[in-house]
PLY file of the C-alpha trace (Angstrom):
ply
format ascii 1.0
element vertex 153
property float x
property float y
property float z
element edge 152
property int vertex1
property int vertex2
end_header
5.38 -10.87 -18.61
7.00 -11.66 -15.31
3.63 -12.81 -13.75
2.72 -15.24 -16.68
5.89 -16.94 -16.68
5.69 -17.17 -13.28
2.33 -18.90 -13.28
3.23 -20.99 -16.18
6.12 -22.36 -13.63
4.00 -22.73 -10.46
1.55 -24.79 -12.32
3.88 -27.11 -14.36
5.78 -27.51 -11.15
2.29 -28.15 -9.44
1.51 -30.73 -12.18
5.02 -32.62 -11.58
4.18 -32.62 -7.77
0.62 -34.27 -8.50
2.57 -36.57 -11.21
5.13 -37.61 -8.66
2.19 -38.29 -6.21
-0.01 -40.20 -8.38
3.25 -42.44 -9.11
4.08 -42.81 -5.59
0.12 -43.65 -4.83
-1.50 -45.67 -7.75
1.13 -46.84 -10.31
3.74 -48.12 -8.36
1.87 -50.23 -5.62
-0.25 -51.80 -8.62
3.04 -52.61 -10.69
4.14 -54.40 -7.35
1.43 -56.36 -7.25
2.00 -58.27 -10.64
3.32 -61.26 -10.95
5.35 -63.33 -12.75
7.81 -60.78 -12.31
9.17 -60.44 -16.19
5.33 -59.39 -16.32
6.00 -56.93 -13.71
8.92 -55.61 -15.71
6.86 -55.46 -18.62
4.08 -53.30 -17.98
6.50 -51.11 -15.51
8.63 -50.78 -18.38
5.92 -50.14 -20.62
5.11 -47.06 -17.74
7.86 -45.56 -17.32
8.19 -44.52 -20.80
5.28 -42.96 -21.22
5.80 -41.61 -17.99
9.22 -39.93 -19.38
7.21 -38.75 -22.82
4.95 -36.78 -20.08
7.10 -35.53 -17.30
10.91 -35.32 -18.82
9.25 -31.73 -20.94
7.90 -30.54 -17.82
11.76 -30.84 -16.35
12.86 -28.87 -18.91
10.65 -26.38 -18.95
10.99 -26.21 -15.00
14.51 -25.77 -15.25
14.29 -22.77 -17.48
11.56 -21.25 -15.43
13.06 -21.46 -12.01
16.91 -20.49 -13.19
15.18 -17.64 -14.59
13.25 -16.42 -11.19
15.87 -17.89 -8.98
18.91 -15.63 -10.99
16.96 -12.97 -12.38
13.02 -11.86 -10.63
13.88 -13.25 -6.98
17.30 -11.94 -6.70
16.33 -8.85 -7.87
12.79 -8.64 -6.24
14.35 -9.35 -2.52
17.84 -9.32 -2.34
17.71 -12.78 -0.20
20.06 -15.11 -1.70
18.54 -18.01 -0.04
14.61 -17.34 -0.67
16.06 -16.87 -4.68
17.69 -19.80 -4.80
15.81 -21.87 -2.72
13.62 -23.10 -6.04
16.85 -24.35 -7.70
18.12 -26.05 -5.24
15.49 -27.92 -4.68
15.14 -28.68 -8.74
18.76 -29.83 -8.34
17.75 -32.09 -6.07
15.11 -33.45 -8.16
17.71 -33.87 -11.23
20.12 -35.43 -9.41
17.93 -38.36 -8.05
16.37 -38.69 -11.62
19.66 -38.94 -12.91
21.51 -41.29 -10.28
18.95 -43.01 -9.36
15.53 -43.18 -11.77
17.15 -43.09 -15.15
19.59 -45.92 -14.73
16.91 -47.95 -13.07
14.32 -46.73 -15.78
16.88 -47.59 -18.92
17.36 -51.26 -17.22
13.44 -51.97 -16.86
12.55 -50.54 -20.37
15.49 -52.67 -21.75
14.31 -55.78 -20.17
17.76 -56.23 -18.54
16.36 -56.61 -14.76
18.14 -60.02 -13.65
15.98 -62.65 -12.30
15.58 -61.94 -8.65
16.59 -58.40 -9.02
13.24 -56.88 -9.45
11.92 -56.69 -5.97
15.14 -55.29 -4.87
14.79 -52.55 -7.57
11.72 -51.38 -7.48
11.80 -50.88 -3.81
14.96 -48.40 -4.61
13.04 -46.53 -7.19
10.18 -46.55 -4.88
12.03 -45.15 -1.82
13.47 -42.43 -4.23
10.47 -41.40 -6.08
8.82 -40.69 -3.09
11.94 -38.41 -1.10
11.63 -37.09 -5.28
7.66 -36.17 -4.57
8.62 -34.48 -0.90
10.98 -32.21 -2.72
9.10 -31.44 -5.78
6.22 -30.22 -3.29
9.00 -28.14 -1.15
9.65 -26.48 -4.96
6.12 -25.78 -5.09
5.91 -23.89 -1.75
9.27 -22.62 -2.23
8.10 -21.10 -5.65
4.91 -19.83 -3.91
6.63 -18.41 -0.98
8.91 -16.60 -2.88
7.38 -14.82 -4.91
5.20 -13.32 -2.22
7.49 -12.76 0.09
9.66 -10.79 -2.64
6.64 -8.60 -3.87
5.56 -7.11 -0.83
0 1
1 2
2 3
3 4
4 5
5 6
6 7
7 8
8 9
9 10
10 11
11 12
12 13
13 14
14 15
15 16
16 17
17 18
18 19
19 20
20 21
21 22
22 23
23 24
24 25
25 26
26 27
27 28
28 29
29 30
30 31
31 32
32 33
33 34
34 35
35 36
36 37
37 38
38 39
39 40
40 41
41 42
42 43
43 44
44 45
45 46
46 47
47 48
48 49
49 50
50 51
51 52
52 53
53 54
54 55
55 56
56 57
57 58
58 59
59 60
60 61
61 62
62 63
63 64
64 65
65 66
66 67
67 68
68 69
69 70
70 71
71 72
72 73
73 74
74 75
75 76
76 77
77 78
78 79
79 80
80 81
81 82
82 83
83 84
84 85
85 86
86 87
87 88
88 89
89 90
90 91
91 92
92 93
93 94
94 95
95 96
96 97
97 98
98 99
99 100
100 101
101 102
102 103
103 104
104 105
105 106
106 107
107 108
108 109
109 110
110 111
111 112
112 113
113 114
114 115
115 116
116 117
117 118
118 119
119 120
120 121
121 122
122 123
123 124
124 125
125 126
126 127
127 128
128 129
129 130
130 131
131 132
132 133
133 134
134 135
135 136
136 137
137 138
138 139
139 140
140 141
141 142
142 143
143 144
144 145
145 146
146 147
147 148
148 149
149 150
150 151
151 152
């Protein structure tokens, strides 16, 4: 049981890497080339919630997954308190940007309450975020990887 809820973490945390990547690589530098910009806020608005139907589950489910193997299997497995809770740490990380920075950016776009001449200025914050978001979210993969061999020897 341990193994398959293991897997079932390394690949949705795999999937939110690629997510985060495909963001950082495709969708934002299109929505940045848009114009008018109340376009621009439009279809990025229009993005990021479907973006949040796809990839707020996977947080959850993340954050049950890794508190379990961080506080439970790792702990146990190795006795290395920072290889155990390496993985939540770094998922902290990720909340805490989404939270202070993404979601109050995210609820301003979707509400159409970006001020005129705001936009560029915003976007480059999310964008700057996002992608110190994707380098982490990759560090959770390895760090979920890592420790789970290195605690099963």
């Amino acid at each position: 049981m341990n193994l398959f809820l293991y897997q079932i973490t390394l690949g949705i945390s795999g999937i939110y890497a690629g997510a985060c990547l495909s963001i950082a690589c495709v969708d934002l530098p299109y929505v940045r080339t848009i114009g008018p910009e109340t376009e621009a806020v439009r279809i990025f608005g229009e993005l990021l919630t479907r973006m949040g139907k796809i990839m707020l589950p996977q947080l959850g489910i993340l954050l049950l997954g890794i508190s379990y193997f961080s506080m439970i299997h790792f702990r146990k497995a190795s006795g290395s308190v920072f290889l155990a809770y390496l993985p939540l740490f770094l998922f902290s990380a990720i909340a805490i940007i989404t939270i202070t920075v993404h979601i109050p950016i995210n609820q301003a776009v979707i509400s159409n309450s970006v001020s005129p001449g705001s936009w560029e200025n915003l976007v480059s914050r999310w964008y700057i975020w996002h992608w110190v978001r994707s380098i982490i979210a990759f560090g959770l993969v390895i760090s979920l990887f890592s420790s789970h061999f290195l605690t099963n020897k």
